[in-house]
N, C-alpha and C positions, 0 to 999 in steps of 0.2 A: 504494500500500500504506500501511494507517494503521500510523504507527508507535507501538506500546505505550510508554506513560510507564516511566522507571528506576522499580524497586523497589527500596527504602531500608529496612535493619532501620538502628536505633539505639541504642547501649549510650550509655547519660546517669547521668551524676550530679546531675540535675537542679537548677539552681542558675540566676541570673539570665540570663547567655548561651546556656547551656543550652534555656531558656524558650525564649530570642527565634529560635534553631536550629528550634526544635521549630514554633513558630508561621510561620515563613521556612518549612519544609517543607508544612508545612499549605495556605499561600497560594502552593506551586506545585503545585497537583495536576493541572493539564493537563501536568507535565512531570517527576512520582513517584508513585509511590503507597508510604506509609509502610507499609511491610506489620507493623509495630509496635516497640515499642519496651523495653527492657534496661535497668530503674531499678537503678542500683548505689552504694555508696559512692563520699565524693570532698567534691566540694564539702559535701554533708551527709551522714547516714547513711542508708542505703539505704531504709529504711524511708520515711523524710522524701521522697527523689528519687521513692519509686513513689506516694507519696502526691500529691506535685507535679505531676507526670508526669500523672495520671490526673486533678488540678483541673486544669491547660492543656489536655488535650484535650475535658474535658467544656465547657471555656469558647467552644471553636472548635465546638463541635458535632459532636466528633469522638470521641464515645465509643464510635465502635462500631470503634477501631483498640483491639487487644490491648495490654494494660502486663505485664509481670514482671518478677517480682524477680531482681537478679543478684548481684553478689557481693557480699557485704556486710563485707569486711575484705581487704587486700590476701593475696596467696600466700605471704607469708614472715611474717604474723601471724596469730593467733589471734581477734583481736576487734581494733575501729577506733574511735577517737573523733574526731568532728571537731574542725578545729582556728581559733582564734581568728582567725588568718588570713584564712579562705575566707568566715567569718562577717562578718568587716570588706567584702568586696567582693558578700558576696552574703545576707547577714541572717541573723537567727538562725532565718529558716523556709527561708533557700535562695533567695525569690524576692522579695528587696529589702524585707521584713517589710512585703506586701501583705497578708500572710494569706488566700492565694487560696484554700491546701487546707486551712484553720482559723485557731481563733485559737491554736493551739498550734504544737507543731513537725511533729505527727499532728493531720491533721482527723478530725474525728469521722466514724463512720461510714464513712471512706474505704477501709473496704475493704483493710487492707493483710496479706498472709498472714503468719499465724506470730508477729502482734505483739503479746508478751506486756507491752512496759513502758511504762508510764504516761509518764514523762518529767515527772513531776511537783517533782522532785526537783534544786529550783535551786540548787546548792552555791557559788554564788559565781563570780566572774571572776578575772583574774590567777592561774589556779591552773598554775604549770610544775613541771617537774621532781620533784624530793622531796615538792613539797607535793601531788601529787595525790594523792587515795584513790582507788579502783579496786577495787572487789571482782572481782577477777578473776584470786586466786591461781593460780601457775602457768603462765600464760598469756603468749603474748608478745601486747601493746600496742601497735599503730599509731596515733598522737596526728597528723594529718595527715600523714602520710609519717614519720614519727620515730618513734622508740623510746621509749615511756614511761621517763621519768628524764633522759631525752635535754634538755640547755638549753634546745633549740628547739622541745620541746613542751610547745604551749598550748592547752590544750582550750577549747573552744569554752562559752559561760558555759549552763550544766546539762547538757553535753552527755555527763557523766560517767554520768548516770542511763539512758543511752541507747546502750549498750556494744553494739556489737552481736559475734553470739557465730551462726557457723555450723560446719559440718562443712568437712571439706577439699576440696578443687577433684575430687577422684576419686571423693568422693561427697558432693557438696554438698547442702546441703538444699535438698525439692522448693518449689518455687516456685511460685504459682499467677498466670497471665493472667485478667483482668480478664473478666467475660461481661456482658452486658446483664440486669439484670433490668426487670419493667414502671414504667415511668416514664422511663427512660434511669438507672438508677440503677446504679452498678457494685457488684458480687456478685464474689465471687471463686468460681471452679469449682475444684471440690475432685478433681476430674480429668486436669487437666491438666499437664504437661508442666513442668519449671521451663529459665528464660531462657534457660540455656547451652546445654540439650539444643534448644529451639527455633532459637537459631541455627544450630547442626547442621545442624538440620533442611534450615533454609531453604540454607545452603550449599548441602550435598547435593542438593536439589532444583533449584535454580538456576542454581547456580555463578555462574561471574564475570557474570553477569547480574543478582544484586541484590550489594547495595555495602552493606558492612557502616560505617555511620558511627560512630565512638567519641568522643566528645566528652568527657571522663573516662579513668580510667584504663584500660589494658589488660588490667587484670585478666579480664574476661569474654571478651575474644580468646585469651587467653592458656587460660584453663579450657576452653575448646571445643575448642581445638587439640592438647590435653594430652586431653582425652578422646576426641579423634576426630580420630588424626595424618592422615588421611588429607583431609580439606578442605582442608589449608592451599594444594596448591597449586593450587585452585579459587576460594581465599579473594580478593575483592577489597575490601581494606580504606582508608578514608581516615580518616584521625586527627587530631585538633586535639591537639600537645601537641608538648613538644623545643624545642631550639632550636639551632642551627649557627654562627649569626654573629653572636648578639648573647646579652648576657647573660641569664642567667633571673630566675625571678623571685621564687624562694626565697630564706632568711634566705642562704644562700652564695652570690647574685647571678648562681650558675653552672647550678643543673638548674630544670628549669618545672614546674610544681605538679602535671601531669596523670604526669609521669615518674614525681619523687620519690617519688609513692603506690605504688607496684608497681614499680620498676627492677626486678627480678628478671624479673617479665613480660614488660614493655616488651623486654630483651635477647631474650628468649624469642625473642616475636612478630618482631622483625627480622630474626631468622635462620630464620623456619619457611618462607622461602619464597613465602609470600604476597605478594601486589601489592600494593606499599600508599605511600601518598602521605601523608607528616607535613604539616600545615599547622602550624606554629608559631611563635613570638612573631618570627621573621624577618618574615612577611608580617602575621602578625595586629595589632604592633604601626603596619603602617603603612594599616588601617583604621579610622579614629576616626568613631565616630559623633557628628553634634553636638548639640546642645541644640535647633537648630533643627527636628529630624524626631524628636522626643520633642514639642516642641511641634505640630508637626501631624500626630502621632497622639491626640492630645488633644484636638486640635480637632473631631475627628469628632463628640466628646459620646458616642460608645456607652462603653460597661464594657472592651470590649476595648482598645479605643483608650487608655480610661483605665489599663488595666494596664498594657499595655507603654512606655507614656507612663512610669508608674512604675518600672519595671524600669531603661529607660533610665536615667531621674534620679537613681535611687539608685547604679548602677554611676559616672555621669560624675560626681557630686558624690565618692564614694570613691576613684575612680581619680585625679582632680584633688588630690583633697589629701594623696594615695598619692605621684606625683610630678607638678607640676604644669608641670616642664618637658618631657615627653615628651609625656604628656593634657592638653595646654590645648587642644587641637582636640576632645575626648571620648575616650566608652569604647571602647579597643579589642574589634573582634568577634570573639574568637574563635571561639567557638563556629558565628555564623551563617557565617564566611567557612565553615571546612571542609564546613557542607551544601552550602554554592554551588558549593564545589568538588567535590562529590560529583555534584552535578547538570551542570556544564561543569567540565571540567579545565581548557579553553582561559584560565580567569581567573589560574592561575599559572604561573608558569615554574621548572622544578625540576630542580635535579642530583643524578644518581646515582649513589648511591655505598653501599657495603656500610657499613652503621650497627649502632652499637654504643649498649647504656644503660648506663654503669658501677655496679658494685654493690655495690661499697666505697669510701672515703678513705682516701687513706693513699698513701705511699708506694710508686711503681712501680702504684701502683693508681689515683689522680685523685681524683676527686670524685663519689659518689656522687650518680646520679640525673642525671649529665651524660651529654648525647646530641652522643657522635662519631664520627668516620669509625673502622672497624674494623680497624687497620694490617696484619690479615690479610690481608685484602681485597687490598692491593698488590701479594700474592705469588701469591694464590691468589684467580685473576679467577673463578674459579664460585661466588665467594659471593655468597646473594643480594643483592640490593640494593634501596634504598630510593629513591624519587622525595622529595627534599626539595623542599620548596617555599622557594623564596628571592628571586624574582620575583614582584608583585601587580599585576594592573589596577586598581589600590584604586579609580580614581572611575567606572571602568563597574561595579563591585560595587557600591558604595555607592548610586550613582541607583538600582540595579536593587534593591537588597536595600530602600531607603527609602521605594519606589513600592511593592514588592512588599507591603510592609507598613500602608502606608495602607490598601488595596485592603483586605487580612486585617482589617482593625478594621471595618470597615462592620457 
């Protein structure tokens, strides 16, 4: 009996590891098929992620997998700006400032639904706190997981001109997937379906037969499941994001960047029941990729080879000088680890345990955006629980994931 490849939907916030997830899935297609992919806020803003999203797979020759757009500001704000931060590890277009999907932050032409603003509008760097402007009376502000006014939000340098502003998770604005027009050029279909209802779908249709990957925040697990309680416990989800035994990687050293964006979600999602496997900076930091498999994908001489050659470079040069005693081996993978994992679980070892995302500081309350054990849980063993990942085969992933990838650049 031939066995069918995993079906893989993917919520991304498409950003440099993101990229190399998406092209790592690409170059396993005897062993998935991407049934398509969930551009949302996170590392840039959604707009940018679907814009990215849709130049990586036209570069693989893969335009003819679906892009839509998904949440474009976390569940407890109104509008998202990216923040300086994510900019530092992943550029100011998301994809190591290769300029794959333009020379902007939006490539021309790309196609993206609903996008009214130029992003012409560079106000400068250093802008936190009191000092930003924001025409966005009214509104609550997610400045990369923070509260506009908040110390520790810094917007990303123009990234203020680029506010994004949708309706709420119960009726969020429609979305449109990507269709083929003649030439291979993407057209957006003014018919179709937006991300969150797509996932539904595929759920529904599937169930624990395709694996929802999130690579970014929860927010668009979180929106599907909130508009359709009934998937979750169909839902099989794997997650890059948390962290258990080691610190994060937020200005508080305590929650990881994919959390802090949406804790309120993330809490959600751990308790709806769903299957779901965190890959997070426990395992992900003990993936480093080196300089050496950046240089022979380079070496091929194709365009592709030379992107992700670049991608590499610019994460291992930022994360190096980010700390350069954790990354002197390279950039940890996050992103690619959790596809791999979505493709074999056997590469991690994980304990389970019912998990919580805290969603305040403060007193009797912790630290916001910190992922731990739910001391409910101890009392009350029917809560769901989570498969954390805290064991890696870091160097059977690593040969597989840096063959896998020469092979992709041809």
């Amino acid at each position: 009996m031939v066995q069918c490849p995993d079906r893989i939907i993917a919520s991304m916030d498409t950003g440099v590891d993101d990229a190399l997830a998406l092209a790592y899935l690409l170059g396993s297609a005897d062993e998935c098929e991407l049934g398509g992919v969930i551009a949302g806020y996170g590392n840039v803003d959604a707009n940018t992620a679907y814009a990215n999203t849709c130049a990586v797979l036209d570069l693989f020759g893969r335009a003819d997998i679906p892009v839509f757009l998904g949440s474009e500001h976390p569940s407890w704000a109104d509008a998202f700006i990216p923040d300086a931060g994510c900019a530092q590890f992943h550029g100011d277009d998301g994809l190591g400032n290769t300029r794959l999907a333009g020379s902007g932050a939006l490539a021309d032409g790309a196609g993206v639904p609903g996008d009214d603003m130029s992003g012409d509008d560079m106000s400068g760097d250093d802008m936190s706190g009191d000092d930003m402007s924001v025409d966005v009376p009214d509104e609550v502000v997610s400045v990369g997981g923070y509260l506009a006014g908040d110390v520790h939000a810094h917007p990303a340098l123009g990234a203020c001109s680029r506010v994004n502003r949708s309706q709420s998770v119960d009726h969020p604005q429609s979305a449109m997937p990507t269709a083929l027009a003649s030439g291979g050029k993407r057209r957006c279909s003014v018919d179709a379906a937006d991300g969150i209802e797509y996932l539904i779908e595929q759920v529904r249709e599937f169930g624990r037969d395709v694996t929802v990957l999130a690579t970014g925040p929860l927010t668009d697990v979180d929106a599907a499941i909130t508009r359709a309680p009934d998937i979750a416990s169909k839902l099989r989800l794997v997650m890059m994001g948390g962290t258990l035994t080691q610190p994060g990687n937020c200005w508080d050293a305590v929650a990881e960047t994919n959390i802090i964006q949406d804790p309120e979600a993330a809490n959600r999602v751990f308790h709806s029941g769903a299957d779901i496997t965190m890959v997070g900076l426990d395992v992900t930091h003990q993936c480093l990729l080196p300089q050496s498999a950046a240089d022979r994908w380079r070496a091929t001489g194709t365009k592709r080879g030379r992107f992700l050659a670049d991608l590499a470079d610019f994460s291992i040069k930022a994360n190096l000088e980010a700390d350069p005693a954790l990354f002197s081996g390279g950039m940890p993978l996050h992103d690619p680890l959790a596809a791999a994992v979505a493709l074999d679980s056997s590469l991690v070892d994980c304990f389970d345990l019912a998990l919580r995302a805290e969603t305040n500081t403060g007193d009797f309350n912790g630290v916001r955006g910190r992922t731990t054990g739910d001391p409910v849980g101890l009392v009350n063993h029917s809560m769901p629980h989570v498969h954390v990942a805290l064991g890696v085969d870091s160097g059977r992933f690593l040969d597989e994931f840096v063959e896998r990838m020469a092979e992709v650049c041809r």
